[in-house]
C-alpha positions in Angstrom: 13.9 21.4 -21.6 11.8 18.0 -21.0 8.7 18.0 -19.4 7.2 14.7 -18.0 3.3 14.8 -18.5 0.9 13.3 -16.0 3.0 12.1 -13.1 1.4 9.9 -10.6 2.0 11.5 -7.2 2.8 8.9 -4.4 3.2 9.8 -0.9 6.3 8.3 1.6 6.5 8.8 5.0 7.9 6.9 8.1 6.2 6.3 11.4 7.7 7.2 14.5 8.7 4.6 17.2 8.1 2.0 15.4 10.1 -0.3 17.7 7.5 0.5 20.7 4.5 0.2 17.8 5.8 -3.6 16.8 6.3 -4.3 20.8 2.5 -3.7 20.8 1.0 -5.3 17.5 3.2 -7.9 16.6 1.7 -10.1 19.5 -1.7 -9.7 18.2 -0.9 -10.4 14.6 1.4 -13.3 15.7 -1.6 -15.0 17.3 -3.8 -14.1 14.1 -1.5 -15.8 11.7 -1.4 -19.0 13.5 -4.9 -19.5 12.6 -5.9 -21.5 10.0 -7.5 -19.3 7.8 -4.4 -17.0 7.0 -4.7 -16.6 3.2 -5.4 -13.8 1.2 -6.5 -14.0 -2.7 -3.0 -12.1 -4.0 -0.7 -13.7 -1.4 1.6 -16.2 -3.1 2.9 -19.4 -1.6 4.8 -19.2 1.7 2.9 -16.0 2.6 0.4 -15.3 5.8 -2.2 -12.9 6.3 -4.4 -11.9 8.8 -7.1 -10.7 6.3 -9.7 -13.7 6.5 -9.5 -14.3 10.6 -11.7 -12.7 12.7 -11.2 -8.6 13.3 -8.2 -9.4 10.8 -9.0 -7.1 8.2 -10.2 -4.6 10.7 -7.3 -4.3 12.8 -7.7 -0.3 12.7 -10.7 -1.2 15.1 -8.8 -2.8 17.9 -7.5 -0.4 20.7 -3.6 -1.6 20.2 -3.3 -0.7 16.6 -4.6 3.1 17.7 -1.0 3.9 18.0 -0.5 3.1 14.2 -3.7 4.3 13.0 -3.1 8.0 14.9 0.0 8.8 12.9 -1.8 7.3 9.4 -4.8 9.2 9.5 -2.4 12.3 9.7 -0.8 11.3 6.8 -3.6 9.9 4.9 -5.3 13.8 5.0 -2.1 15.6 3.8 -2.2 13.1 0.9 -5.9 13.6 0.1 -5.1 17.7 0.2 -2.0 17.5 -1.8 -4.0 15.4 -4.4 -6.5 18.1 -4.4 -9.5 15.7 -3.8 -12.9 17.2 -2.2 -12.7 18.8 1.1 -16.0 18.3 2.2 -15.2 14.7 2.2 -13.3 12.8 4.9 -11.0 10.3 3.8 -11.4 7.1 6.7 -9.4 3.9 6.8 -11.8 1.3 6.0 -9.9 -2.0 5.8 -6.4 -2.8 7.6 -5.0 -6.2 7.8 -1.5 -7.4 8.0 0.9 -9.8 5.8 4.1 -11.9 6.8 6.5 -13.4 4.3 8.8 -16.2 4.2 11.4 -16.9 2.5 10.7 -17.2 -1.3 7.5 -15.4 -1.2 6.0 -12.3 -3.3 3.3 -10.7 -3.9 1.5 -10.6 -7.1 0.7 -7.9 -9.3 -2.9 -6.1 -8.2 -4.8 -3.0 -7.5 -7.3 -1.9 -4.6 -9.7 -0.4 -7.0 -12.3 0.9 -6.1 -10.8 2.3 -3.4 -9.6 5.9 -3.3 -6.4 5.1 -2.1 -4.4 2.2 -0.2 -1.5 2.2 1.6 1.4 0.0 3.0 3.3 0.5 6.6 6.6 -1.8 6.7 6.6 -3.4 10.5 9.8 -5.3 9.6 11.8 -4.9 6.1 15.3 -5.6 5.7 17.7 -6.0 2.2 16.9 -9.6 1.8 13.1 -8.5 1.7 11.6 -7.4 -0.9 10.9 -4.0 -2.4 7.1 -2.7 -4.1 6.9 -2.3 -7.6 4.7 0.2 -9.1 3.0 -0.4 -12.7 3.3 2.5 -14.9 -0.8 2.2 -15.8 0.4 3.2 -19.4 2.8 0.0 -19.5 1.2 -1.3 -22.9 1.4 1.6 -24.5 5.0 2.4 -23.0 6.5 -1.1 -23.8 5.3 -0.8 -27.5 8.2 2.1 -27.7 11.4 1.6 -29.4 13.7 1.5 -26.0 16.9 0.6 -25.6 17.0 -2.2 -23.1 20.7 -2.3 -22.8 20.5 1.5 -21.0 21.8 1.6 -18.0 19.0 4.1 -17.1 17.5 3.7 -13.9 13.6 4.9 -15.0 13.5 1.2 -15.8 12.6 1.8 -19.0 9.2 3.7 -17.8 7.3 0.3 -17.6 7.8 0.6 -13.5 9.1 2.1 -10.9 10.4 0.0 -7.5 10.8 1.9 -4.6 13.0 1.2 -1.8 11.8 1.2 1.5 12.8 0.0 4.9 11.4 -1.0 8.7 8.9 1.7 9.6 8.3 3.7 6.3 4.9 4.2 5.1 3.5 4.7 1.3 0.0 5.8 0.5 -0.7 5.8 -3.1 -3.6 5.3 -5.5 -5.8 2.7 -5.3 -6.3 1.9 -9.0 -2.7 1.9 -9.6 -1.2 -1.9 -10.1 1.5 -3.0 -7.9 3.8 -6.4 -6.5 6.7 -7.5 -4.8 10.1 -8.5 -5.6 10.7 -12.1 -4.3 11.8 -12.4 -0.7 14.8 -14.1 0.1 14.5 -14.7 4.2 11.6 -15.2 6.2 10.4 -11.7 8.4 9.0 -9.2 5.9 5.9 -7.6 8.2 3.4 -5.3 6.2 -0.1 -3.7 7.2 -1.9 -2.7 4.4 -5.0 -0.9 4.7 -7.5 0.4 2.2 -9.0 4.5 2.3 -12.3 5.4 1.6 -14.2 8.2 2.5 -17.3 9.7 4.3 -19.4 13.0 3.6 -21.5 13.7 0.8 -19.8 14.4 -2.6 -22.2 17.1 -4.7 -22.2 15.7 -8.0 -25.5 16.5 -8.9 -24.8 20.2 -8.5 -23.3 19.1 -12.0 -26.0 17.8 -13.3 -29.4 20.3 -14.7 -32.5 18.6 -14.7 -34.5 20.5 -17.8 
């Protein structure tokens, strides 16, 4: 028997009609990434965002991304009960923004830390686009291991994971753990990203005696 210690639960979903929830964004973020300041610190070359325009990192604010943000905020609270977190807190979208990439393009590796969680909904992915790669966040320790590189095991070699995805999935994961892109080959990968915080109050100092 082999038991695999510590796994880090990500959650995969898919939106529903996301052909009638492109027909009503993509104009607005089409607009937003014709302006000139469409850059974003992880972006690499040949990639847009709408994170430094105006409302661009707040797109969960305007009334024609309410169709996305609906089905996410169902999604993002069966991911904060299945990872057991406090239920006198509410988890909230607090930043959403959206990224195009050309040909060429990835994304470097980052985190969203200190954010409880982050997520990623794919408005347009196709095979020549590039899949997200997670970091194992015990990679040092993991790559200092005897392994055979020649395996043709697919746990590639427990350093990361990539996960496929296509048009209209979603993924919510952690926002400490590290993640990138593999390069894209043709222009057209759409993402929104958004980060998850929460609101409430957390008792902590019911675990804390003052003597």
């Amino acid at each position: 028997m082999f038991i695999d210690l510590f796994p880090v639960r990500i959650y995969k979903n898919k939106i529903e009609n996301i052909n009638s929830v492109c027909k009503e964004v993509i104009p607005t973020l089409e607009t937003m990434w014709r302006e000139k300041d469409n850059s974003h610190v992880t972006l690499g070359v040949d990639t847009v965002s709408t994170y430094r325009v105006k409302y661009g990192n707040a797109l969960h604010e305007l009334p024609e991304f309410k169709i996305i943000v609906d089905q996410l905020t169902i999604m993002i609270n069966n991911y904060w009960k299945e990872l057991n977190f406090f239920d006198g807190l509410t988890p909230c979208i607090t930043e959403m923004w959206a990224n195009f990439n050309k040909a060429n393009s990835a994304i470097s590796s980052h985190s969203h830390a200190p954010y409880h969680m982050n997520g990623v909904l794919y408005l347009n992915k196709e095979s020549t686009h590039g899949n997200i790669v997670f970091e194992n966040p015990s990679s040092t320790i993991v790559s200092l291991q005897p392994l055979n590189y020649e395996s043709k095991n697919q746990v590639q070699f427990g350093v990361e994971k990539e996960i496929e995805v296509n048009t209209g999935d979603v993924l919510i994961f952690p926002g400490w753990l590290k993640h990138y892109t593999r390069p894209t080959t043709e222009d057209g990968r759409i993402v929104i990203a958004f980060n998850v915080g929460c609101t409430g109050h957390y008792p902590i100092s019911s675990y804390v005696t003052n003597n």
